[in-house]
C-alpha positions in Angstrom: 23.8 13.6 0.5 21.1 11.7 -1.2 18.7 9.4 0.6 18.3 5.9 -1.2 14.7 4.9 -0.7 14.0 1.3 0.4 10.5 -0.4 0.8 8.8 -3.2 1.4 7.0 -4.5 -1.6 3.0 -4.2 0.0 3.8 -0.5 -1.2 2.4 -1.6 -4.5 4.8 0.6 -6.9 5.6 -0.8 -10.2 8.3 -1.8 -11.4 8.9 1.1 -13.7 8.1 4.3 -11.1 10.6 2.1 -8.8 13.3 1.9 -11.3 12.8 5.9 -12.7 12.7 6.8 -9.0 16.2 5.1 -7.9 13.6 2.8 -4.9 15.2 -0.2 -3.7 11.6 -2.6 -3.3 12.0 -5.6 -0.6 9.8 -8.7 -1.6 7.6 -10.1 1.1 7.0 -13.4 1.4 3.9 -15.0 -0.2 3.4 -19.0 0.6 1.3 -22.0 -0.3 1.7 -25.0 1.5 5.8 -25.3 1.9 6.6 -23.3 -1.0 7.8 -19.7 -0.9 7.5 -17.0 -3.4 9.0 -13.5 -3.5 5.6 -10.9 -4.0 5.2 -9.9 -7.3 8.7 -11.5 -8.2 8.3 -15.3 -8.8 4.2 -15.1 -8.7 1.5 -13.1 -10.1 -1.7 -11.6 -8.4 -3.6 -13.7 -11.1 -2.2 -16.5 -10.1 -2.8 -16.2 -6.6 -6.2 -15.4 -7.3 -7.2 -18.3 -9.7 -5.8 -20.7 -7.0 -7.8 -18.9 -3.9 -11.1 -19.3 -6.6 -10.3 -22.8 -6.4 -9.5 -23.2 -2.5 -5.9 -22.7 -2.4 -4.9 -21.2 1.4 -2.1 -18.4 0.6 -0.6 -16.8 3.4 2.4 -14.0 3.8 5.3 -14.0 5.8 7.5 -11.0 6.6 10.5 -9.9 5.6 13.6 -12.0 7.0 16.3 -10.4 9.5 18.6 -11.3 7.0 16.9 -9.3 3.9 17.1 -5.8 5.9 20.7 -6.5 7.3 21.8 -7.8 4.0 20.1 -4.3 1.7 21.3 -2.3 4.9 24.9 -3.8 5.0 25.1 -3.3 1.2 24.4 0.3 1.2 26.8 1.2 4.3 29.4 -0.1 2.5 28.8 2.6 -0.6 28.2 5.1 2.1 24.8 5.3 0.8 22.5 7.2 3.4 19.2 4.8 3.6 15.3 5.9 4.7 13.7 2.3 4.6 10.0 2.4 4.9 8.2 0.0 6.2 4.2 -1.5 6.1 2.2 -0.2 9.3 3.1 -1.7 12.3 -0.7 -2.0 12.8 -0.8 -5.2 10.9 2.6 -6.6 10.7 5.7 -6.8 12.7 8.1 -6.2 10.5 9.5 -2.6 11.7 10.5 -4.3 14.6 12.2 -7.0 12.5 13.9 -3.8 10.8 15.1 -2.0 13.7 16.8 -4.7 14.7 18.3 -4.7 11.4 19.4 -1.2 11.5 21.1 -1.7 14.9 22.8 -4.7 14.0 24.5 -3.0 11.1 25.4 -0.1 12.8 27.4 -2.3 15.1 29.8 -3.5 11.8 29.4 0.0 9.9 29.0 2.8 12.8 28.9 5.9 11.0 26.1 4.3 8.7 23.4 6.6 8.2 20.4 4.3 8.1 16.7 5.2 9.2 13.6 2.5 9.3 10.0 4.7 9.0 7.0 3.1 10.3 4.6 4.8 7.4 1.6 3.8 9.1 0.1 3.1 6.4 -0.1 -0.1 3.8 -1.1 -0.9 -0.4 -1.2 2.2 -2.3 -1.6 5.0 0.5 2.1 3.8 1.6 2.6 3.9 -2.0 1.9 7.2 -3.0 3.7 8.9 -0.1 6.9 6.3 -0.9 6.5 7.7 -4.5 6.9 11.6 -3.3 9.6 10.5 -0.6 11.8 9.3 -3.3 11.5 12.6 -5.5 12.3 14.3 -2.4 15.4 11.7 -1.7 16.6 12.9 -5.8 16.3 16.3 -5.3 18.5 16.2 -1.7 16.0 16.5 0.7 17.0 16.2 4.2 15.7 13.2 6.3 13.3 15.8 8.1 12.0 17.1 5.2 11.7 14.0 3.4 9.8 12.5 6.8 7.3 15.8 6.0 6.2 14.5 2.6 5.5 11.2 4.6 3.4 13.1 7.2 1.3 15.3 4.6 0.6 12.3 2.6 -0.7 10.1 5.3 -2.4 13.1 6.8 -4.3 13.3 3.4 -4.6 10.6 1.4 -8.3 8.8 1.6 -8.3 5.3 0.9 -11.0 3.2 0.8 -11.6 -0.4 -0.1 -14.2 -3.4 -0.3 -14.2 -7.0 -0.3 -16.2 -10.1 -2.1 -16.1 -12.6 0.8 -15.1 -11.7 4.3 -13.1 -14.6 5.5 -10.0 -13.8 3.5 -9.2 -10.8 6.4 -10.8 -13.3 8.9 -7.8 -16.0 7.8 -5.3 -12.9 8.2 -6.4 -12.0 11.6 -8.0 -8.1 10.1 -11.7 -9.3 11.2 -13.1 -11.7 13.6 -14.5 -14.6 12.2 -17.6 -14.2 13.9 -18.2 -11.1 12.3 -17.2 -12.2 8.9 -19.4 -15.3 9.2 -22.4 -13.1 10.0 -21.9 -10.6 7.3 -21.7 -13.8 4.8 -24.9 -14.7 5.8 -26.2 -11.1 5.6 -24.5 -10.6 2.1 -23.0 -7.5 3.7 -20.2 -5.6 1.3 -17.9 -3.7 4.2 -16.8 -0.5 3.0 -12.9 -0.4 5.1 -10.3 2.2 5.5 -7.3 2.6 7.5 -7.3 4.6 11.1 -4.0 7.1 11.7 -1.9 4.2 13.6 -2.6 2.4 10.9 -5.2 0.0 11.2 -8.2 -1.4 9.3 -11.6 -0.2 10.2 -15.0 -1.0 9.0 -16.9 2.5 7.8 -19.5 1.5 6.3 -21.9 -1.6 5.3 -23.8 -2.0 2.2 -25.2 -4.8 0.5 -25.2 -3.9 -3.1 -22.7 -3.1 -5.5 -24.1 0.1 -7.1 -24.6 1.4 -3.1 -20.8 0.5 -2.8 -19.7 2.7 -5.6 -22.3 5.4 -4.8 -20.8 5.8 -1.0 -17.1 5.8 -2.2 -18.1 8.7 -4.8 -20.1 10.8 -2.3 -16.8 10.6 -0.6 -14.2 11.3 -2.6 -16.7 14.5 -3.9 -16.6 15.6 0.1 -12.7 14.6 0.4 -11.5 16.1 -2.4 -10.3 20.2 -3.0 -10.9 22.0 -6.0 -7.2 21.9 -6.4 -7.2 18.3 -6.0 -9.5 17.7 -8.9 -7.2 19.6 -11.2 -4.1 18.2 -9.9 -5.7 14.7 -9.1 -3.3 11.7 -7.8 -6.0 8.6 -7.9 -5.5 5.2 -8.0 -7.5 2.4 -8.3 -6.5 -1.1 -7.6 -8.7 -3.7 -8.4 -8.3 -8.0 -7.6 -9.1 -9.9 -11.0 -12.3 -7.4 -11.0 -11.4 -4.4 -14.0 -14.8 -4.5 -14.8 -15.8 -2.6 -11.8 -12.3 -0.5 -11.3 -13.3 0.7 -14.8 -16.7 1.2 -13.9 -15.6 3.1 -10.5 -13.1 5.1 -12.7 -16.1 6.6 -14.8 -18.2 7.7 -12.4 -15.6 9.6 -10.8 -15.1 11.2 -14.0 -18.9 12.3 -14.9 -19.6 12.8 -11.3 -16.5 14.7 -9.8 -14.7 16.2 -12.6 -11.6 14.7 -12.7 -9.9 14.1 -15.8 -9.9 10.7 -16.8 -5.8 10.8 -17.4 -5.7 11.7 -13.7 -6.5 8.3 -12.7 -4.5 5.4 -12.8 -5.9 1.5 -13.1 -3.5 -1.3 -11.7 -4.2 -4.7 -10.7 -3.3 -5.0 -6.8 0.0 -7.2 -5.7 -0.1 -10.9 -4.5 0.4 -10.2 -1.1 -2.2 -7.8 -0.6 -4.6 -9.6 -2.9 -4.0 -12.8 0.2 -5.8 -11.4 2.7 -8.4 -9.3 0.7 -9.0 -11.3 -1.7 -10.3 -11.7 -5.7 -12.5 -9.3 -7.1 -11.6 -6.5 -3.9 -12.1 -2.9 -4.6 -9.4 -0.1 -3.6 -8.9 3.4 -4.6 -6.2 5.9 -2.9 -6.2 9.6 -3.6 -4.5 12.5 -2.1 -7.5 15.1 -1.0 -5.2 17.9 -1.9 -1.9 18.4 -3.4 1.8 18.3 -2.4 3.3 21.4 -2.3 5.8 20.7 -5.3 8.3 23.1 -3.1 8.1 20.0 -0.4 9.6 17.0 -3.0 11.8 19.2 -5.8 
């Protein structure tokens, strides 16, 4: 049987890898005042971004109950096997929210074979290991196996990121507003990643946009194998800042070797653009590659 992929949308797929890979993508919510929007559905990150320039407060919402058990109840019914994959349970609650889905379901459909993954991960790392799941899902992968791609890709993905102004994770509850009050004052850049439970953690501090791009190269040149630079799977996401994505992009060319076609540009999704905020700084890359035996 074939696994239908479903994820929640902070996974930070397109639209058109989502459609060519058969993955079901569940919207969270994104709100301003009293008004809802579905992530990347009825807003853009633009938007979002133009209003927080100007003072607008966005804020996300998980997932409703009745979103999983509605997507859940929907494939039962076909008989459709489902791995649902979920944002890290590190920074939201909405695993919980799905296994409560999944057991409600199974009390109407009860041979339904429905799994909910905590990935552990968020934005593009939970992306790029969603993206390899599903090919694993076409080609009639087991759930075991297709829970292997999961592992090797969060066990070897690096993922770094950096912010303009700290108070957009202070407002999310992802720093301390102490601490991002003092690194306002001291102009500090943080240079975050994302710990194996899946939670955000300050590596590094800098105070200069050139020292920012200059530790995230020395890493990737450290992170990456020799069989990761010819087979590279980069991405960098960038928050109404392409200037610096492009400039990032380049210097990974000239200074590791990848080839340029190896690494992909996007602009990063509303509701991870709400608590990082414009002109943030992200790039995802697998160190080495996936054993193409493991997803076809």
């Amino acid at each position: 049987m074939k696994y239908k992929i479903v994820a929640d949308s902070t996974c930070e797929l397109t639209n058109d890898v989502a459609t060519k890979l058969d993955i079901h993508i569940l919207p969270v919510i994104v709100t301003l005042g009293d008004k809802q929007f579905l992530d990347n559905v009825d807003i853009t990150a633009k938007k979002v971004f133009e209003d927080m320039k100007n003072g607008e407060i966005y804020k996300t919402s998980q997932i409703p109950l009745n979103t999983y058990i509605d997507v859940f109840s929907k494939y039962a019914k076909e008989n459709r096997p489902v791995i649902n994959v979920v944002m890290s349970s590190g920074i939201s609650s909405s695993y919980e929210t799905s296994v409560i889905a999944v057991n409600m379901v199974k009390e109407e459909y009860k041979d339904a074979v429905i799994y909910t993954v905590d990935s552990k991960c968020c934005s593009m790392e939970m992306g790029i290991a969603v993206k390899y799941m599903a090919m694993a899902a076409q080609n009639g992968k087991s759930y075991d196996e297709i829970l292997k791609v999961l592992e090797f890709c969060k066990s070897n993905t690096g993922v770094f990121f950096t912010v303009s102004d700290l108070k957009y994770l202070s407002r999310g509850g992802r720093l301390s507003k102490a601490s991002a009050f003092i690194g306002n004052m001291l102009n500090i850049k943080p240079i975050l990643s994302v710990t194996d439970d899946g939670r955000l953690e300050v590596v590094d501090k800098v105070r200069s946009k050139k020292k920012m791009l200059s530790y995230i190269i020395d890493k990737v040149k450290s992170d990456i194998t020799e069989e990761g630079i010819k087979n590279a799977d980069m991405l960098i996401l960038n928050a109404d800042d392409e200037q610096t994505a492009i400039e990032l992009k380049d210097e990974i060319v000239s200074s590791v070797g990848i080839d340029k076609d190896m690494i992909s540009i996007q602009y990063t999704g509303p509701c991870i653009g709400v608590h990082t905020g414009p002109e943030s700084l992200y790039i995802f890359y697998l160190k080495k590659p996936l054993p193409v035996e493991m997803y076809s």
